[in-house]
C-alpha positions in Angstrom: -31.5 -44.5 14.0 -28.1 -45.5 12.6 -25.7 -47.6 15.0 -22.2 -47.3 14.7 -19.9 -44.6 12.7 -20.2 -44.1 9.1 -16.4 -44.0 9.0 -16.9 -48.0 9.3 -18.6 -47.6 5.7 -17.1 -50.1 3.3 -17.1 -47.0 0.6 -15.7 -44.7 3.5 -13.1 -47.4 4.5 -12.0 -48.1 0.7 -11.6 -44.4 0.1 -9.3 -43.5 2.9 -7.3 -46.9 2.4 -6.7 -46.1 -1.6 -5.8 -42.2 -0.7 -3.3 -43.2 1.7 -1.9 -45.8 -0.4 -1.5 -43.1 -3.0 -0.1 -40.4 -0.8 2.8 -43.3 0.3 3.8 -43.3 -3.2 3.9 -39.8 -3.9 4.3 -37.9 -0.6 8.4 -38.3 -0.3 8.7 -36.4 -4.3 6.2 -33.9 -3.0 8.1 -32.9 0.0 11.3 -33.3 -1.4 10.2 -30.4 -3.9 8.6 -28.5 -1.5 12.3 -28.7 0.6 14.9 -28.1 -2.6 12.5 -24.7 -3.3 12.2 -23.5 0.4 16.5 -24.5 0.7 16.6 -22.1 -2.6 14.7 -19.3 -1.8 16.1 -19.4 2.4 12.5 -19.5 4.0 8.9 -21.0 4.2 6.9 -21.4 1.0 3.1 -20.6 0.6 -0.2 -20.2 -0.6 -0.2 -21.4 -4.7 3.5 -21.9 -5.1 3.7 -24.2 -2.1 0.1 -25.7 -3.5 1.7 -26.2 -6.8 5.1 -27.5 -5.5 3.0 -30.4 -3.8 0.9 -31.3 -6.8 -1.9 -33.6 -6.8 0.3 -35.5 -3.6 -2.3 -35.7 -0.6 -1.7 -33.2 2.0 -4.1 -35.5 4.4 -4.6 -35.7 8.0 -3.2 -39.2 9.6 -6.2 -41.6 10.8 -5.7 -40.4 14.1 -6.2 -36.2 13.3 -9.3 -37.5 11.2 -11.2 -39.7 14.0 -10.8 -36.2 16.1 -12.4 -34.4 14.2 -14.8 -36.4 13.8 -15.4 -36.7 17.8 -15.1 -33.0 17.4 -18.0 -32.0 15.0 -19.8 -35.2 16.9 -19.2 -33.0 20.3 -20.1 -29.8 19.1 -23.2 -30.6 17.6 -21.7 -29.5 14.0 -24.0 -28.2 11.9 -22.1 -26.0 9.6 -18.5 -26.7 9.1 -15.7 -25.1 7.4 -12.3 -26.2 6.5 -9.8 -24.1 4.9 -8.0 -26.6 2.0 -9.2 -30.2 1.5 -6.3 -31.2 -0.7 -7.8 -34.6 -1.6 -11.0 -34.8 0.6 -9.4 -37.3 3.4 -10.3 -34.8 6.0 -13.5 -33.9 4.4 -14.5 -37.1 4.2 -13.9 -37.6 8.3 -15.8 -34.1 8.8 -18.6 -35.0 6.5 -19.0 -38.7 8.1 -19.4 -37.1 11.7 -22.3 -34.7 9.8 -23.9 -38.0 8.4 -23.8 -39.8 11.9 -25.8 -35.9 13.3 -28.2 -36.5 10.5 -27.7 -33.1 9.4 -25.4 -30.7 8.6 -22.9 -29.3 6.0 -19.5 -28.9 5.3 -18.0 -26.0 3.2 -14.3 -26.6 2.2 -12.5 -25.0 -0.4 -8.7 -26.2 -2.6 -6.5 -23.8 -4.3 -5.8 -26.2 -7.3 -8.5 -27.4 -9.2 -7.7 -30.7 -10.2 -7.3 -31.4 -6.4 -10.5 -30.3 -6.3 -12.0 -33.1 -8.7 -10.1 -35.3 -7.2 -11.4 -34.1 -3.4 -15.2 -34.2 -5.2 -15.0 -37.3 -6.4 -13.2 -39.0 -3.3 -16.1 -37.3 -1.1 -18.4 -39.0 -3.6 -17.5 -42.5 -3.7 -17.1 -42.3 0.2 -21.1 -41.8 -0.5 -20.7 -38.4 1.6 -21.2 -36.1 -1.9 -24.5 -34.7 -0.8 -23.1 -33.5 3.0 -20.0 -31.4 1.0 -19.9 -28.1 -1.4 -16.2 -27.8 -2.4 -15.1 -24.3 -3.2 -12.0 -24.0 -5.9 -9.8 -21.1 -5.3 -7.9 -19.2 -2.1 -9.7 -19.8 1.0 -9.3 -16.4 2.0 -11.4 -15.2 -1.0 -13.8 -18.6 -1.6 -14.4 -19.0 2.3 -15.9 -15.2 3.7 -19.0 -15.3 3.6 -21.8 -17.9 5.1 -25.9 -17.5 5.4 -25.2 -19.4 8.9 -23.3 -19.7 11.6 -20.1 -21.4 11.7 -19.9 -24.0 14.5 -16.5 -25.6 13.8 -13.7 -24.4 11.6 -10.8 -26.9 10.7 -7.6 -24.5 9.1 -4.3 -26.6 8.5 -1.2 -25.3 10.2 0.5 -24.4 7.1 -2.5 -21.9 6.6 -1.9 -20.6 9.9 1.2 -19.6 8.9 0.6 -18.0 6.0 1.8 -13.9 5.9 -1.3 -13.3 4.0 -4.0 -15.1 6.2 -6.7 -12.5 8.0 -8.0 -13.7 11.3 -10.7 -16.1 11.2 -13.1 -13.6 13.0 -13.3 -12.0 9.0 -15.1 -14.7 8.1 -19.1 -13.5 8.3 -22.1 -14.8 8.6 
């Protein structure tokens, strides 16, 4: 029986620390792209522009978001989780540490960008949490519909909430 969280994994710990650091540096430019096109065009940007306007900048959780969900798929007995956009894995990585601490599990996520997507895979993989996550490139609304089980926690970032496009969650089939 393991003691303890695997979010206190050195590889875990070293991960999250050197994405952050990363996302300091290049968060700011990101957003400051993201605002000069959404002043230009009058309104909210989405889906693969706003993707594209953000780059390969980390659209992660805080430390605090992550260690919820993490108590959340611990709570709910996770099994089979789903997130809509991974960006670079940080929230993936919490997800897929609270499936490692269940001893079972797996977590479906899915990026619009592919070389966010490396980056998410191989973040996920030198966390040593590679063999809990399948990473699905494309829109999440065509990657994520349909599942061979049942869905017991779904993690969708606000910004896809808000998308014009998005199609209730109930779509999504097992």
């Amino acid at each position: 029986m393991r003691l303890g969280s695997s979010l206190h994994d050195e590889a875990v710990v070293r991960v999250l620390e050197r994405v952050r650091a990363e996302g300091a540096i290049e968060d700011d430019r990101a957003t400051e792209r993201l605002r000069a096109r959404e002043a230009e065009v009058g309104s909210k940007v989405y889906g693969r522009e706003r993707a594209e306007l953000y780059g390969c900048a980390p659209i992660s959780v805080t430390a605090e978001v992550g260690a919820l969900l993490y108590l959340l798929a611990r709570s709910r007995d996770a099994r089979m989780v789903v997130e809509f956009g991974t960006s670079l894995g940080v929230s993936a990585i919490y997800l897929a540490a609270a499936l490692r601490d269940a001893g079972v599990g797996s977590l479906v996520t899915t990026e619009l960008l592919p070389e966010k997507a490396r980056g998410a895979a191989r973040n996920v993989a030198d966390a040593g949490l590679g063999d809990l996550v399948e990473i699905r490139v494309g829109d999440a609304l065509a990657t994520l519909t349909r599942f061979d089980r049942t869905i017991d926690l779904l993690f969708r970032r606000r910004h896809e909430l808000r998308r014009p496009a998005s199609r209730p969650v109930s779509r999504l089939r097992a």
